[in-house]
C-alpha positions as CSV (number, residue, x, y, z in Angstrom):
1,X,30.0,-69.3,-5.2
2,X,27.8,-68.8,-8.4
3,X,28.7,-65.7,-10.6
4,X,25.9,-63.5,-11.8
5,X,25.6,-63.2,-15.1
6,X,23.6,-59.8,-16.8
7,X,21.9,-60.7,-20.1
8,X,22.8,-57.9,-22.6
9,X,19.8,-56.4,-24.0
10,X,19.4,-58.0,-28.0
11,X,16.9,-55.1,-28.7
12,X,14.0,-53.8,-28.4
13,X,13.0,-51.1,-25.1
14,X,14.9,-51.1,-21.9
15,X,13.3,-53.5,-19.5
16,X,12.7,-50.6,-17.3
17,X,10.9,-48.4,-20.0
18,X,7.8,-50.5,-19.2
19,X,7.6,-49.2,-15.8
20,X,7.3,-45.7,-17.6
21,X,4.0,-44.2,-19.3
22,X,4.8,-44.5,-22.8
23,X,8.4,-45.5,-22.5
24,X,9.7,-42.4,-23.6
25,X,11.6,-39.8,-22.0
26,X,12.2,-36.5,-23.2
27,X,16.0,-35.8,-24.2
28,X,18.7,-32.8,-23.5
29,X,17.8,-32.0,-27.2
30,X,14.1,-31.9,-26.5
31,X,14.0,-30.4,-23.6
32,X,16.1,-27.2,-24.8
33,X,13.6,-26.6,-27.9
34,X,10.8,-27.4,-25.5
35,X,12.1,-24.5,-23.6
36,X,12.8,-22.6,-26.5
37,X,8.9,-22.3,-27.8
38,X,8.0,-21.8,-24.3
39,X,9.7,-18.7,-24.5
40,X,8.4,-17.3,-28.0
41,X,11.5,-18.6,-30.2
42,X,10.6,-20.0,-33.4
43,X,12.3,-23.5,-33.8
44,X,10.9,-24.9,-36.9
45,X,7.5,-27.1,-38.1
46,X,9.4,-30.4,-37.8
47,X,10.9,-29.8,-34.4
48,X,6.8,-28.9,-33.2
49,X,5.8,-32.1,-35.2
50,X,8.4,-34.0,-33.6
51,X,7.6,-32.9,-29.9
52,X,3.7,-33.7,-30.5
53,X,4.7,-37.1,-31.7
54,X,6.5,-37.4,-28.0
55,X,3.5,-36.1,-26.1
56,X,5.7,-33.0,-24.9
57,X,3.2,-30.4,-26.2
58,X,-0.4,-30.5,-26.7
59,X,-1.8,-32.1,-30.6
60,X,-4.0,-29.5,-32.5
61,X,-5.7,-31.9,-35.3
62,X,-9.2,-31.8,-34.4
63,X,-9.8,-35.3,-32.7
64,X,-7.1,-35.0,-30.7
65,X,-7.1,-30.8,-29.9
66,X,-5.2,-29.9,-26.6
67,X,-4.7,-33.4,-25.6
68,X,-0.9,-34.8,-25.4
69,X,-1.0,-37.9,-27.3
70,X,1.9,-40.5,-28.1
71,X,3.0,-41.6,-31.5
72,X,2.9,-45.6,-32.2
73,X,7.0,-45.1,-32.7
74,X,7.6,-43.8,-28.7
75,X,4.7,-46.3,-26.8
């Protein structure tokens, strides 16, 4: 009887990311301040930059206006 062996993951995205759009899902962390703005509570420039970077809210540059667009860093 052969033994399977798992490769460890080197780095790099999890092979199953690639089945996702993006390859990004949206944390505890993210989620909570998603929440939060939904409900009126102010939660900071960088933490609204952060979740339009992630495609959790809608942009609000011009080009891109109401559309949720990833950032190169979570494709």
């Amino acid at each position: 009887m052969a033994a399977t062996r798992r490769r460890r993951q080197n780095g790099g995205e999890c092979p199953c990311a690639s089945k996702m759009f993006g390859g990004y899902r949206a944390t505890r962390k993210n989620k909570s301040l998603l929440a939060k703005l939904r409900k009126g509570i102010s939660i900071g420039f960088t933490a609204i930059a952060s979740l339009k970077a992630k495609g959790l809210i809608p942009r609000t540059s011009r080009k891109f206006r109401g559309k949720k667009v990833l950032g190169p860093k979570y494709k």
